[in-house]
C-alpha positions in Angstrom: -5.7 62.1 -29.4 -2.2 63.9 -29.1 -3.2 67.4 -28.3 0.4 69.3 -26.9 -0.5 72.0 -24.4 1.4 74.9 -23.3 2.5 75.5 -19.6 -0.5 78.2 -19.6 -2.6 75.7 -21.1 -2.2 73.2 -18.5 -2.3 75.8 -15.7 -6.0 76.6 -17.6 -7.0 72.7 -18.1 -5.8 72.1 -14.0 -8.6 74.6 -13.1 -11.3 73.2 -15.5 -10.5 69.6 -14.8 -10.8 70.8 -10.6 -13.9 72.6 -11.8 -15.5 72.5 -14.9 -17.8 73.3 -16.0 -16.7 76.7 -15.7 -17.6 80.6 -17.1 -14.6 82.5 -18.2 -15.3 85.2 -14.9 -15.4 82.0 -12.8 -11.8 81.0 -14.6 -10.4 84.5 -14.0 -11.1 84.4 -10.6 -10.0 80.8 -9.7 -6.1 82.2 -11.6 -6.5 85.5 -10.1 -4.0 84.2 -7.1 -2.1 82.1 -9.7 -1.0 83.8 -12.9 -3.2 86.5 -12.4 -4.3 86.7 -16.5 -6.6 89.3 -17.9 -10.1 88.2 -18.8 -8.7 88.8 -22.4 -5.9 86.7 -22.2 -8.0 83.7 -20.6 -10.5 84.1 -23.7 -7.4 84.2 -26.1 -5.9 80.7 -24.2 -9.3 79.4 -24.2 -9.9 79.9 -27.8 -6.5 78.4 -28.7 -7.8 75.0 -26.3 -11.1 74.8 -28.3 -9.2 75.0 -31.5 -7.1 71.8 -30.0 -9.6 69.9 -29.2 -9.2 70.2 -25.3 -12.3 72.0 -24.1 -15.4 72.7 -25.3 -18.4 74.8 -24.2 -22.6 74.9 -23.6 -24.1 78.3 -23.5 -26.1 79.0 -20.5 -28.3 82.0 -20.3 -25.5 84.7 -21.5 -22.1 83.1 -20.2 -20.3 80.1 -22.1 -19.6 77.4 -19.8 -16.0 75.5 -20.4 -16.3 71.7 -19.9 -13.0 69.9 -20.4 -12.9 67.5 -23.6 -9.5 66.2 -22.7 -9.3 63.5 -19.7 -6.9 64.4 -17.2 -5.1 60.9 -16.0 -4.9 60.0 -20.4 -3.3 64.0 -21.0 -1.2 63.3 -17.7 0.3 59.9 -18.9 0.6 61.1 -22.5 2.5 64.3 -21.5 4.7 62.5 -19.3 5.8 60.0 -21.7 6.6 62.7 -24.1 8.9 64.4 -21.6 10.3 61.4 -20.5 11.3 60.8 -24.1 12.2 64.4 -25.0 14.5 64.9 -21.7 15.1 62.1 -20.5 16.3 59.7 -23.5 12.8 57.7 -22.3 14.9 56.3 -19.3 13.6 56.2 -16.3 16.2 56.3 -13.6 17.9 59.6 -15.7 14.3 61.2 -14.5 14.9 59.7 -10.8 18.4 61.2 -10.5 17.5 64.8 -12.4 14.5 64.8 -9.4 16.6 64.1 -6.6 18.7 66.9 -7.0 16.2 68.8 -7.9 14.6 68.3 -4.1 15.5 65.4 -1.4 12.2 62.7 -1.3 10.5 63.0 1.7 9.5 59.9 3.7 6.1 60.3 1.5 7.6 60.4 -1.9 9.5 57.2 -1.1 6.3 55.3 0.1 4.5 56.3 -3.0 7.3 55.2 -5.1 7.6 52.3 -3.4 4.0 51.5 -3.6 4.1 52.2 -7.7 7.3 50.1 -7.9 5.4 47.1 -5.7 2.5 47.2 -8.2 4.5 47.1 -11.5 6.8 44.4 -9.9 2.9 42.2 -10.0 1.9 43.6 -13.4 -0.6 46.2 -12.7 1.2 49.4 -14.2 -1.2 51.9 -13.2 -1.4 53.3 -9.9 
C-alpha cells in the first residue's frame, strides 16, 4: 500500500507507532513538548490518516482509541525509496555526500554503516 504522509503526519504516526493504541488527549499530550498542536488540529490530522488508510480506531467507553494500520519498518523503507528517487536521482552515494555536509559521522554512524554495508556485501539487505 502507497500511502504518502505529510511531515505532521509522520510526526503523528512516530507517536502511535511508540504507543498505540492511543486516545486523541493521550496524543496531544505526548506532542505537547513537540509541535505543541491543538486537540483540534490532532483530530483534523487524524481524520486525514484514517481517510489514508494509516490508522484506524476501537471505541472504548467514550474515547476512540488510535491503533496504527500502517507498519513502521514497510512505511520507513517505502518513504525512503521515494526520497531517494525524488532527491537524490535513486543514487545512493549523492544521499552519502548531501549527509555529510549536512553533519560529520560520528564514530557510531560509521560502525552502523559499516555494519549495513558488511551485510549487503553477503546478501542479506535488511538490517
Amino acid at each position: 500500500m502507497k500511502t504518502e504522509l505529510s511531515a505532521g503526519e509522520w510526526t503523528l504516526m512516530k507517536a502511535l507507532w511508540r504507543g498505540a493504541p492511543m486516545t486523541i488527549t493521550q496524543l496531544t499530550e505526548v506532542l505537547k513538548d513537540g509541535p505543541g498542536w491543538s486537540k483540534h488540529t490532532i483530530i483534523s490530522m487524524l481524520y486525514r490518516l484514517e481517510a489514508k488508510g494509516a490508522v484506524r480506531y476501537e471505541s472504548n467507553g467514550r474515547a476512540k482509541e488510535y491503533i496504527p494500520i500502517l507498519e513502521q519498518d514497510s512505511t520507513v523503507r517505502q518513504e525512503t525509496g521515494h526520497f531517494l528517487d525524488k532527491v537524490c536521482d535513486g543514487r545512493l552515494g549523492v544521499m552519502f555526500n548531501a549527509m555529510m555536509d549536512v553533519r560529520p559521522l560520528t564514530q557510531a554512524d560509521l560502525d552502523e554503516l559499516s555494519a549495513i554495508l558488511e551485510q549487503a556485501k553477503e546478501g542479506n539487505n535488511h538490517a
